[in-house]
N, C-alpha and C positions, 0 to 999 in steps of 0.2 A: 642074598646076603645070609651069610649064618654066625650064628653065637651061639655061646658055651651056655648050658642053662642049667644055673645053680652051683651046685657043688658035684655033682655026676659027668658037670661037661660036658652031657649028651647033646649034639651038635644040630641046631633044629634052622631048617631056612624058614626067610621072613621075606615076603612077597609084597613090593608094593604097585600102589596103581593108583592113578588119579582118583581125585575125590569125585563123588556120584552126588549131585545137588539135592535129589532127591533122597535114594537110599540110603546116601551116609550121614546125612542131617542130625537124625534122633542120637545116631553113636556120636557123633561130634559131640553134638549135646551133652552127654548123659558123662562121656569122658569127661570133658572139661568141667561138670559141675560138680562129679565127683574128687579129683585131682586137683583142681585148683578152683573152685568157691569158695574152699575149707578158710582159703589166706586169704583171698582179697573180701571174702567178705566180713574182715575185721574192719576195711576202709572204704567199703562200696557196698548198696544193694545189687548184686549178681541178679539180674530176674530175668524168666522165659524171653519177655518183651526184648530185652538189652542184644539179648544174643543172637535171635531173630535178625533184629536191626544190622548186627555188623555182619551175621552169616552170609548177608548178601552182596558183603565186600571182600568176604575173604577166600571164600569157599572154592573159588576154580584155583587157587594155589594152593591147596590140601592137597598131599600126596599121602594117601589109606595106607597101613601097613598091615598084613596077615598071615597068619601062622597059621597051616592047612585050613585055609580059604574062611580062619574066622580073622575077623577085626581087632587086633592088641594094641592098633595106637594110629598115631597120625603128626606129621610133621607139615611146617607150611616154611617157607624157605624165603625171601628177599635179596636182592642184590642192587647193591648201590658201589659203582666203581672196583675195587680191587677188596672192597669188602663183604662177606657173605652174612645176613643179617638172621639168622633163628631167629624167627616170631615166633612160633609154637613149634612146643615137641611134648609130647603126652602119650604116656602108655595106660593100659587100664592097670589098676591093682595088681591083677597076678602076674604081670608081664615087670611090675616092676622090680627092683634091686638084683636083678638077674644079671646085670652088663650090659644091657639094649644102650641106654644112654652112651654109656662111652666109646661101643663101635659106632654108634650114629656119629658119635661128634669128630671119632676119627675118621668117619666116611667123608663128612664136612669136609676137614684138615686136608685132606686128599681130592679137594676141588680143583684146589690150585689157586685160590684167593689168600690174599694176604694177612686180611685180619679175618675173625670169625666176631659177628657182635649179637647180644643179648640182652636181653631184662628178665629180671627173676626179683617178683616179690618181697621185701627184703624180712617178713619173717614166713618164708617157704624155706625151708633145709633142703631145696635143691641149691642154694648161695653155694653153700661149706661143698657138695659136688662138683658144681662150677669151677671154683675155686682149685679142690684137688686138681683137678684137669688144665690149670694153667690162669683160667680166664682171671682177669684182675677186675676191681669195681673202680670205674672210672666215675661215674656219679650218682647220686641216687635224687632221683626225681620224684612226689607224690609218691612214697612210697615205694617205690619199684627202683633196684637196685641195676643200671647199665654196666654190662661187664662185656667186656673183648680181650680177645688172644690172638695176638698178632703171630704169624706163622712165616717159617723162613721164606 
């Protein structure tokens, strides 16, 4: 997969592969608590323990992403019926506001599923992203805002 990066639109592929239980752990980690601790931890304690806990639920549906064999993010994917569910999508810092987001979500779009669905923190400013991109907020639960874009 390649994207435009930046404003140069120098064209760089982005290589993914399964998540690594062991060696991708700490980058999990260390993304997620950079990227998204900042906002939930307005409504929750984020702690080492927590994460630990669910990593050993989530982690074989982690698909790593890298840009010359380094780690810039990670997506984990669900499906339920004719719907494609984004659990996670997380880049590190420098990988972000480049475009990565929106060719992921058009990669989605081009699954072939009908709707695409989501949750996003409802005070994370990826909402207003979401949003540009079509998804509508269907309901907000504890905080976290469920958004879907039904697709032709």
């Amino acid at each position: 997969m390649e994207f435009a990066e930046g404003r140069v639109y120098k064209m760089i592929k982005i290589k993914e592969r399964k998540c690594n239980k062991i060696e991708d752990k700490e980058f999990i980690y260390e993304t997620t608590k950079e990227t998204l601790y900042p906002y939930i931890s307005k409504f929750l304690n984020p702690t080492r323990e927590r994460f630990e806990a669910n990593y050993e639920n989530f982690w074989k549906d982690v698909v790593i992403l890298l840009h010359n064999n380094k780690k810039i993010g990670f997506y984990q994917l669900k499906i339920e019926g004719n719907t494609l569910e984004i659990v996670k999508i997380f880049f590190i810092p420098q990988y972000q506001k480049k475009g990565l987001g929106t060719l992921f979500i058009k990669k989605f779009e081009a699954m072939g599923y009908k709707k695409l669905r989501l949750e996003v923190w409802e005070n994370n400013p990826a909402v207003n992203f979401y949003k540009k991109l079509g998804f509508v907020a269907i309901q907000n639960i504890e905080h976290k805002i469920h958004m879907e874009k039904t697709l032709r």
